[in-house]
C-alpha positions as CSV (number, residue, x, y, z in Angstrom):
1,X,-13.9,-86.5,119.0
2,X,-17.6,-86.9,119.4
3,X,-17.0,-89.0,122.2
4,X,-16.7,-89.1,125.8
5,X,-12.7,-89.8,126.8
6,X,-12.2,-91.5,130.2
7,X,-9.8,-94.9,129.6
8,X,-6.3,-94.1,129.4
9,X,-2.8,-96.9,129.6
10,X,0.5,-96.3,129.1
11,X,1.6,-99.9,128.2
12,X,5.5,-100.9,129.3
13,X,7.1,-100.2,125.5
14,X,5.4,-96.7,125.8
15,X,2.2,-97.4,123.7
16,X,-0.8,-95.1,124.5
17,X,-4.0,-96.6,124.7
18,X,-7.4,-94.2,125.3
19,X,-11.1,-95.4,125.9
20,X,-14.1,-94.2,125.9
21,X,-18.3,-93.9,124.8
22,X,-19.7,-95.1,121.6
23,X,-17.3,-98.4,121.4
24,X,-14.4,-96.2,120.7
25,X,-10.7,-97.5,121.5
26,X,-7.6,-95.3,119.9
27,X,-4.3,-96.8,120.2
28,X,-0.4,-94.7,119.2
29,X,2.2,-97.7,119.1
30,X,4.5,-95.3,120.2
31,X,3.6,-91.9,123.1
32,X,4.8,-89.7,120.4
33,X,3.2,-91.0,116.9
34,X,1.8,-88.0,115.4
35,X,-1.9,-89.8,115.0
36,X,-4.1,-92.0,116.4
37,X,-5.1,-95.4,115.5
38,X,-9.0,-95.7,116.0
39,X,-9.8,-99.4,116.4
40,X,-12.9,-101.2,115.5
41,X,-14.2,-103.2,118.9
42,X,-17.9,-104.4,117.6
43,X,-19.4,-102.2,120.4
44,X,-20.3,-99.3,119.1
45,X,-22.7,-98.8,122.2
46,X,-20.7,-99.5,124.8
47,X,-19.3,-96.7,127.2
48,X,-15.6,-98.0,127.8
49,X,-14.5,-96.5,130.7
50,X,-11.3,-98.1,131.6
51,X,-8.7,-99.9,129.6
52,X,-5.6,-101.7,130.2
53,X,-2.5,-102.9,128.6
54,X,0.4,-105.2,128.4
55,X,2.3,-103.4,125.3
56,X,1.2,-102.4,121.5
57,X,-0.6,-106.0,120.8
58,X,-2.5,-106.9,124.1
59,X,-5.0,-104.4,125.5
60,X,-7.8,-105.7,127.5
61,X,-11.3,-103.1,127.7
62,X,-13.5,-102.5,130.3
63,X,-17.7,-101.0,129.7
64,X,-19.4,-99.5,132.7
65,X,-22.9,-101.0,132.4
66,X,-26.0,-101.8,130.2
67,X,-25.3,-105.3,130.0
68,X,-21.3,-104.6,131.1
69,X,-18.3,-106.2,129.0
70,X,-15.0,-106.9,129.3
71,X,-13.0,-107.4,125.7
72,X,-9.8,-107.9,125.1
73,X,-7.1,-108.2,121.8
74,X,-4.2,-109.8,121.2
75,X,-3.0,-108.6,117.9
76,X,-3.0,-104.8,118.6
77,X,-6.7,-104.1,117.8
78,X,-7.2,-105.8,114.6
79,X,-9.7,-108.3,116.5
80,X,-11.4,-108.2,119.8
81,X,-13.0,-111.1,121.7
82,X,-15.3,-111.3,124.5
83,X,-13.9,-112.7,127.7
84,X,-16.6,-111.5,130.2
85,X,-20.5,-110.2,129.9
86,X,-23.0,-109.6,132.8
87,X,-26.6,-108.5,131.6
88,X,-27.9,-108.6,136.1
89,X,-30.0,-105.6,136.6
90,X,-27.6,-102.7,138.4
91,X,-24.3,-103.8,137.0
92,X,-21.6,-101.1,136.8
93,X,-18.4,-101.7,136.7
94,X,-15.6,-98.9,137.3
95,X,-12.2,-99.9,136.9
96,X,-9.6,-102.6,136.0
97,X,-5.8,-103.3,136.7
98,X,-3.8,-106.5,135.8
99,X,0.1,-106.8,136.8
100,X,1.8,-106.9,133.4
101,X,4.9,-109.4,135.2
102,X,2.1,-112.2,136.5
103,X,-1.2,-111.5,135.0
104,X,-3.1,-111.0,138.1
105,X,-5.6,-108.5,137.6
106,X,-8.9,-107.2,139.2
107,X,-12.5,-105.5,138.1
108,X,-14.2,-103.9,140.9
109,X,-17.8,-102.3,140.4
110,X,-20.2,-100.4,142.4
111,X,-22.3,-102.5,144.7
112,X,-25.0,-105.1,143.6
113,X,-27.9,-106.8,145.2
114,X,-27.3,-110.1,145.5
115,X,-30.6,-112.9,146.1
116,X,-30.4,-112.8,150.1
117,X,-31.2,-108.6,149.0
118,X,-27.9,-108.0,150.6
119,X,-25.6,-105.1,148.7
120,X,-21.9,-106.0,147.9
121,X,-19.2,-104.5,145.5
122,X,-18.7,-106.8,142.4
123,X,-15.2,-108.5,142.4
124,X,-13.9,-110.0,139.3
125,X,-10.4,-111.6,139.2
126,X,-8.1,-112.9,137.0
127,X,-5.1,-114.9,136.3
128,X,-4.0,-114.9,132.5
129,X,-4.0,-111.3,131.9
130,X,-7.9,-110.7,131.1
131,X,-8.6,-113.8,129.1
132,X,-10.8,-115.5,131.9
133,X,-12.4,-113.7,134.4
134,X,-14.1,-115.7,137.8
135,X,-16.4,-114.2,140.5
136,X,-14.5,-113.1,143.7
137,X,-16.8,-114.6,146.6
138,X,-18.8,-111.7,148.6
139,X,-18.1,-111.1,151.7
140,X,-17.0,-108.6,154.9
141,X,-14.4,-107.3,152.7
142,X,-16.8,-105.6,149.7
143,X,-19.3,-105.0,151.9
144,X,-20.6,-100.9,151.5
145,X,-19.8,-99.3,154.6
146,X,-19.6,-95.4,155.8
147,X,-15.9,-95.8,154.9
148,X,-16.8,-96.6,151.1
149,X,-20.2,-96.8,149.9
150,X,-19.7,-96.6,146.1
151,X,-16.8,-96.5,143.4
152,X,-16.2,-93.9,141.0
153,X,-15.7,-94.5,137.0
154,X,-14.0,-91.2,136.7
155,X,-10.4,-92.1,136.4
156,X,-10.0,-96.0,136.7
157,X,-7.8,-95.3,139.3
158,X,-9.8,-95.9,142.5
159,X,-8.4,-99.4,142.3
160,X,-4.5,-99.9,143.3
161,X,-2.4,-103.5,142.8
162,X,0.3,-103.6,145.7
163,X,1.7,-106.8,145.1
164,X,0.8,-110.1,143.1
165,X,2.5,-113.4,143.2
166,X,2.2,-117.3,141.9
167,X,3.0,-120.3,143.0
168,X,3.0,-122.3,140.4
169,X,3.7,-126.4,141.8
170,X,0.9,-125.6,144.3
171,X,-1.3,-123.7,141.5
172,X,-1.8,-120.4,143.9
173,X,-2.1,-117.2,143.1
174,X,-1.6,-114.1,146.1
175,X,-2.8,-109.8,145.1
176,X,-3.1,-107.2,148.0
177,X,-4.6,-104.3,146.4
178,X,-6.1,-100.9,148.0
179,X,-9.0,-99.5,146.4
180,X,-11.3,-96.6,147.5
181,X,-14.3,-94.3,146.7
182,X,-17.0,-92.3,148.2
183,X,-18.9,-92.3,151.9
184,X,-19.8,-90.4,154.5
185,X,-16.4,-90.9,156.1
186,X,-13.8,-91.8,153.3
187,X,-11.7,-94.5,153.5
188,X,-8.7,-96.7,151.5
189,X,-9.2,-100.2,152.3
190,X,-6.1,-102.8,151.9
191,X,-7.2,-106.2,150.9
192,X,-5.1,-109.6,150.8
193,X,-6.6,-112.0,149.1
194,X,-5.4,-116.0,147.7
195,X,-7.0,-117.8,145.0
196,X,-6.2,-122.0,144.7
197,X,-6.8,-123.6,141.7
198,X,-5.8,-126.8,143.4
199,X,-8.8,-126.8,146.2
200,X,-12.7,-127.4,146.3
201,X,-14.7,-124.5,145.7
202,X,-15.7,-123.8,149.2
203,X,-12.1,-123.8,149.6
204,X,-10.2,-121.5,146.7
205,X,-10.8,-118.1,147.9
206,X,-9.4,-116.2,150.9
207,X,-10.2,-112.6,151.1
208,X,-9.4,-110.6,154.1
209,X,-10.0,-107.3,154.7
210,X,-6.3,-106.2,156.2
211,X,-6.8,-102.3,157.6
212,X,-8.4,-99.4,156.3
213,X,-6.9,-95.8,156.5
214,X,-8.2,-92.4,156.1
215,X,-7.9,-90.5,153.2
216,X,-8.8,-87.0,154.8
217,X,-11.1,-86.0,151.9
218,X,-14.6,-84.6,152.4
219,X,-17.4,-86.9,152.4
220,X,-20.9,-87.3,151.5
221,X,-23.0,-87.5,148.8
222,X,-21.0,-87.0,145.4
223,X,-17.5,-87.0,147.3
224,X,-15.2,-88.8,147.8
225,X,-11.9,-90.3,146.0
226,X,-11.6,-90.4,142.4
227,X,-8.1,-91.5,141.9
228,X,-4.9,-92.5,144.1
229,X,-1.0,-93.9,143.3
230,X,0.8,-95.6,145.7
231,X,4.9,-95.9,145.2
232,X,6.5,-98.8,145.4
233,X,8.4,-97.7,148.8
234,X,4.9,-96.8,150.8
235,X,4.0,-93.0,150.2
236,X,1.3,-92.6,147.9
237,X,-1.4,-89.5,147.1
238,X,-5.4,-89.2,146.8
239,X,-7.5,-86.7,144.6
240,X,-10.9,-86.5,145.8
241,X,-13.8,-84.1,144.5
242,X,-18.0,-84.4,143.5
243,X,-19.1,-84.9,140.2
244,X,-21.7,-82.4,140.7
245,X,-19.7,-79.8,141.7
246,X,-17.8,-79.0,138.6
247,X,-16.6,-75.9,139.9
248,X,-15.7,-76.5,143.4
249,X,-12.0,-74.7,144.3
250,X,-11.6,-75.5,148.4
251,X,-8.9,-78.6,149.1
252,X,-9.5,-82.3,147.3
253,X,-6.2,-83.8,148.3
């Protein structure tokens, strides 16, 4: 393709979905269709980095930056509608994950300056599987540290959900997620956070930093990690490397 390839889901009923530069989304209903379906998004400027999806009718899209966007179908690709645009100076945005059981999903993008000229990771969160997207409240928790001082776009993987859950009579919705990137000394940080749709403003959003671990990969400029899994039971893996090294060969795991 004379595109760039970096978006890739495997929905639950085993449809492949693939993203990537130039507005481009291609879709097989099934892993092992013989061709695949290239799909019209209206975006044909857009670098899609990440994608995500339900099954072969709802897929939800993800652009990097340049004015970023976040679209999303409901009738396999046919039709895509806009559910979230940011035109601030510096956005970039690097990967999404929504749980396909409750529809609690994240964005997370490289840090920001915000109007205090104070840098934070941009949060985005939501709670009907991409259709709505609200602003996660900055804080100590996205805050760019030595641990994690940028995100990388390379896999849409740097981002992990642990567990989500709803409470529906009191309108409350729990995610702990891990996510990690590059820094001088790299490190996976585990988040809980609690959203109320119930409560005041001031009062909807609890995010708490919970622990950070270290993921053993070199550091510095460039490195860091570029995509990690985490099983159900606890044990999980990192891949680390540096853009700019193409052809480094020494350990980045």
């Amino acid at each position: 393709f004379p595109v760039t390839i970096a978006g890739l889901c495997i929905a639950q009923d085993n449809s492949l979905w693939i993203s990537g530069t130039k507005g481009v989304v291609l879709k097989k209903n099934q892993i092992h269709q013989d061709q695949f379906d290239t799909l019209k998004t209206g975006y044909s400027r857009k670098d899609f980095r990440d994608i995500w999806a339900m099954d072969q009718k709802v897929a939800v899209a993800m652009s990097i930056s340049d004015s970023a966007v976040i679209i999303k179908t409901t009738n396999g690709g046919e039709s895509w509608q806009l559910v979230y645009a940011n035109n601030e100076k510096g956005i970039f945005l690097d990967v999404i994950e929504i749980d396909p059981c409750t529809g609690i999903g994240l964005v997370l993008g490289d840090p920001m300056i915000d109007v205090n000229g104070r840098r934070y990771f941009k949060g985005l969160f939501t709670n009907d599987y991409g259709s709505t997207w609200m602003d996660i409240p900055n804080g100590s928790w996205n805050v760019p540290t030595d641990t994690i001082e940028s995100m990388f776009a390379a896999s849409g993987k740097s981002l992990r959900l642990l567990k989500t859950q709803i409470y529906r009579q009191k309108n409350k919705y729990d995610v702990q997620f891990v996510f990690g990137g590059g820094g001088n000394e790299p490190n996976m940080h585990r988040i809980d956070l609690s959203f109320s749709g119930d409560k005041q403003d001031s009062e909807r959003w609890n995010v708490v930093e919970v622990e950070t671990e270290p993921f053993h990969l070199k550091g510095g400029d460039g490195w860091g990690c570029y995509s990690m899994e985490i099983g159900i039971t606890g044990p999980g893996v990192a891949v680390g490397g540096n853009y700019g090294k193409v052809g480094f060969t020494g350990d980045s795991s």
